[in-house]
C-alpha positions as CSV (number, residue, x, y, z in Angstrom):
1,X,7.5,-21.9,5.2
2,X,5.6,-19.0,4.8
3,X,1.9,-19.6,3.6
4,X,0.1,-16.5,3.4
5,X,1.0,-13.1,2.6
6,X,-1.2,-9.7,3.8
7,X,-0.1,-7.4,1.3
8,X,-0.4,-3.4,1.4
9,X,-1.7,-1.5,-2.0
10,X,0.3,2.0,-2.6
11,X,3.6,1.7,-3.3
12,X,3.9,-2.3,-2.4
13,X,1.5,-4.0,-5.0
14,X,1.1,-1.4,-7.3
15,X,3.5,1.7,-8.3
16,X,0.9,4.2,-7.7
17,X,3.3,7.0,-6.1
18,X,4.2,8.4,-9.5
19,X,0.6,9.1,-10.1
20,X,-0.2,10.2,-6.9
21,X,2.6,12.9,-6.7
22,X,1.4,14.3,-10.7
23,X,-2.1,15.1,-9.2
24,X,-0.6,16.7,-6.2
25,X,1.4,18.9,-8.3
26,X,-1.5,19.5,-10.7
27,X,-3.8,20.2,-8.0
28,X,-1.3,22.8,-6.6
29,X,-0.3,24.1,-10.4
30,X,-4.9,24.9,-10.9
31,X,-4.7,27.1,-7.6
32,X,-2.0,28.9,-9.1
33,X,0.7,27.5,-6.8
34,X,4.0,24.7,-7.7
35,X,4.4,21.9,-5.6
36,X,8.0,20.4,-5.5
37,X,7.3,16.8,-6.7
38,X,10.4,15.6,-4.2
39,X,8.6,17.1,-1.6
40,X,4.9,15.8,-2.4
41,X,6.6,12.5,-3.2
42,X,8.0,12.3,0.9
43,X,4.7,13.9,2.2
44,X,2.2,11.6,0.1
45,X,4.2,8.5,1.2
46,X,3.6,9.5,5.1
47,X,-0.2,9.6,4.0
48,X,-2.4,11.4,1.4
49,X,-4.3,13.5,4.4
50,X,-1.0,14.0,5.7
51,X,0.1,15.2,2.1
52,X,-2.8,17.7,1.4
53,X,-2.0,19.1,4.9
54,X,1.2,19.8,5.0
55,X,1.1,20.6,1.1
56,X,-1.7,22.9,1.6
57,X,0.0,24.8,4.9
58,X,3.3,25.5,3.1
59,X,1.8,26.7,-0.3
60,X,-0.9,28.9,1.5
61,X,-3.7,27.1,0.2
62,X,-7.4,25.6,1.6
63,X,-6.8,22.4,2.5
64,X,-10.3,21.2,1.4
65,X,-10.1,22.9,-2.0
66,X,-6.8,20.7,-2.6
67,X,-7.8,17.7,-1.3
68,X,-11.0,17.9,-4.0
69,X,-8.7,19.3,-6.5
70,X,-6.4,16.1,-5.7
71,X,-9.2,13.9,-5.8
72,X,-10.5,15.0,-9.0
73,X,-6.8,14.6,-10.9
74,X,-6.4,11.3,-9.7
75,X,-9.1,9.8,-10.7
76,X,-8.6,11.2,-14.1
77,X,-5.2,8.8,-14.1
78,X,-6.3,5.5,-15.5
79,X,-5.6,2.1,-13.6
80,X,-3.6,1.3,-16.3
81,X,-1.4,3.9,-15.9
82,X,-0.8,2.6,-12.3
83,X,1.6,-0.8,-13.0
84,X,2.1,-3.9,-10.4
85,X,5.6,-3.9,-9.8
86,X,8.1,-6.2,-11.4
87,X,7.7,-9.5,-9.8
88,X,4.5,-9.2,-7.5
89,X,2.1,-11.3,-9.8
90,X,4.1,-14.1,-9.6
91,X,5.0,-14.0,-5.4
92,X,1.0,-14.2,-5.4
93,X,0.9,-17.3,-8.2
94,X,3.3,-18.8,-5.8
95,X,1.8,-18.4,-2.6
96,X,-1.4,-19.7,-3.7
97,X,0.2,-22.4,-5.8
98,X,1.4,-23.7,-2.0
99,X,-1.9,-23.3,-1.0
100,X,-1.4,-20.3,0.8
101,X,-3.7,-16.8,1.0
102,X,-3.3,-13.3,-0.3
103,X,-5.0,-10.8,1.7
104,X,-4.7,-6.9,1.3
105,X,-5.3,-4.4,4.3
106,X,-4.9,-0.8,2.7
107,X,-5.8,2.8,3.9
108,X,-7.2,3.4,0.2
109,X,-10.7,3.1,-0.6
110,X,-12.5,-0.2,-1.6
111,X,-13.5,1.0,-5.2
112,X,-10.3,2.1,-6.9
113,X,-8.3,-0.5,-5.2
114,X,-10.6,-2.8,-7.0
115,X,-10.1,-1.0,-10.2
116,X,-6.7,-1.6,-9.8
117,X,-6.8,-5.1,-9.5
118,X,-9.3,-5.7,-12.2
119,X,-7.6,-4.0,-14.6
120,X,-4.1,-5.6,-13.8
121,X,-6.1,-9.2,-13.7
122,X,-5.2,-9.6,-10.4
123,X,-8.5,-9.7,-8.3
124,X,-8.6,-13.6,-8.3
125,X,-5.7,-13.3,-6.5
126,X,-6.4,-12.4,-3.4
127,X,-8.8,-13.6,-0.7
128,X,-10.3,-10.8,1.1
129,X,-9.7,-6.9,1.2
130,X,-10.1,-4.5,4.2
131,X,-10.3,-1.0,2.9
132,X,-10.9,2.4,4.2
133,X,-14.8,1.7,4.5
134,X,-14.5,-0.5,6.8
135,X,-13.7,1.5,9.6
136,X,-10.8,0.0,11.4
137,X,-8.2,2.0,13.0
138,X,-5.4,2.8,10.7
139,X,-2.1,1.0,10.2
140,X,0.0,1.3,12.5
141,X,-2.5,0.0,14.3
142,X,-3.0,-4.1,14.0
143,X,-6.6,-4.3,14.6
144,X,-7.2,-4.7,10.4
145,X,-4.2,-7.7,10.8
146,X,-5.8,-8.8,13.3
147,X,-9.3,-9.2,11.5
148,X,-7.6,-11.0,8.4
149,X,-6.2,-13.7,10.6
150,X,-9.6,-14.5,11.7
151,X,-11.7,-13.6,8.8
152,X,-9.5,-16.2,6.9
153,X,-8.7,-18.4,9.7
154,X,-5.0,-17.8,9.1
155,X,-2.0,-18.9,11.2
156,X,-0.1,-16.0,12.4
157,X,3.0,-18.0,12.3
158,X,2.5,-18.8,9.0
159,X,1.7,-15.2,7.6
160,X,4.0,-12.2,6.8
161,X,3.0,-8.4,7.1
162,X,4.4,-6.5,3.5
163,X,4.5,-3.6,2.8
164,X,6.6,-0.2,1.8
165,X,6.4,1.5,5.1
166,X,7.3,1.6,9.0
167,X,3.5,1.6,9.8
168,X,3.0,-1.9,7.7
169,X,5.7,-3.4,9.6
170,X,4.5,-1.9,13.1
171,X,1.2,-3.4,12.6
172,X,2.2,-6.6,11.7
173,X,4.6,-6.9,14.2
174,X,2.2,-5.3,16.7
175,X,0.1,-8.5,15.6
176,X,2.8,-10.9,16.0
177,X,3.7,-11.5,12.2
178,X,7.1,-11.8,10.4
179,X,7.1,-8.7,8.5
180,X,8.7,-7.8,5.5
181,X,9.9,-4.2,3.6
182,X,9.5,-3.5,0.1
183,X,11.9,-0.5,-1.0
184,X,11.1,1.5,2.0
185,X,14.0,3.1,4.4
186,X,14.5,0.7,7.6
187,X,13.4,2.7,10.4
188,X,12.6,2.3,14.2
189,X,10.4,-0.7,12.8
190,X,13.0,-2.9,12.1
191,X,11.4,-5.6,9.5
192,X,12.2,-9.0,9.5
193,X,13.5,-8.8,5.9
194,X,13.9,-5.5,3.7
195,X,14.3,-6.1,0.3
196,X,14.2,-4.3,-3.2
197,X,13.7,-7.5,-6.1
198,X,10.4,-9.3,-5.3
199,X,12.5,-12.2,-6.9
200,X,14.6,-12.0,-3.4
201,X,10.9,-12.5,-1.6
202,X,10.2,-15.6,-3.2
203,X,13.4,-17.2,-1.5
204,X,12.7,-15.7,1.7
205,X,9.0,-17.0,1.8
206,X,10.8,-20.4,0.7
207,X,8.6,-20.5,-2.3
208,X,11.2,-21.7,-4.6
């Protein structure tokens, strides 16, 4: 059975994506340019450095000056505008009902992720968080997995990587956990288990 679950923010825990690609596009719109939200949807999902980039390269803009305007718009979107998805509230009841851990390891900062959480009444939830201040290499690399397992002295064997992307999945397996895909597209990754319903997780982690 499955005990313990390190769980990825954007697009995994919460639906944040939608809010994301509206302060792209609003970003874009204040310089005077139009973003295609499809577009800003693909880019923001391969990473929001990646997104203001590219974004910025294609619609002739400073990069810098988009990236604040970005900044700026999102945190005008409240939390609660920013849902859990269907189902995740009670896979983390259940694993810590079977005495298991939560654990998130997320490229976002500390603060909002915390925001998130608290508003959603979620932060009791989970054990420990490793965010973007604390300085570990970025997923794909394993080396934040890797922390968790011994911060919370868990059993890799025990523990599953989730998340919505092939960099979640190449970390965990890079740190020798089952792994697990949340709506993403199977890639060169290859997850253990790729699923849509977080109601098909709960059999998977045998929590039912």
């Amino acid at each position: 059975m499955i005990r313990n679950v390190i769980w990825d923010v954007d697009g995994t825990l919460f639906d944040t994506y939608p809010s994301i690609v509206r302060a792209f596009f609003d970003a874009a719109e204040s310089l005077g340019r139009t973003a295609d939200p499809t577009e800003v949807g693909r880019l923001s999902k391969v990473g929001l450095t990646h997104c203001t980039q590219e974004l910025a390269l294609r619609l002739g803009l400073d990069g810098k000056d988009l990236g604040t305007r970005f900044a700026a718009f999102y945190r005008a979107i409240p939390p609660a505008l920013q849902p859990p998805f269907d189902g995740v509230r009670h896979v983390c009841e259940d694993i810590l009902a079977h005495g298991g851990t939560n654990a998130i390891l997320t490229h976002r900062g500390r603060a909002s992720t915390l925001e998130l959480l608290s508003t959603h009444c979620m932060a009791p939830l989970f054990s420990a968080i490793l965010a973007a201040q604390d300085g570990l290499p970025k997923k794909p690399d394993p080396a934040g997995i890797l922390r968790l397992l011994e911060q919370l002295r868990l059993d890799a064997a025990q523990t599953v990587a989730l998340g919505d992307r092939d960099i979640d999945i190449l970390a965990g397996k890079a740190a020798g956990l089952r792994t697990c895909l949340y709506r993403g597209e199977p890639g060169h990754a290859r997850p253990d288990f790729a699923f849509l319903d977080f109601a098909d997780l709960v059999g998977y982690l045998q929590l039912s």
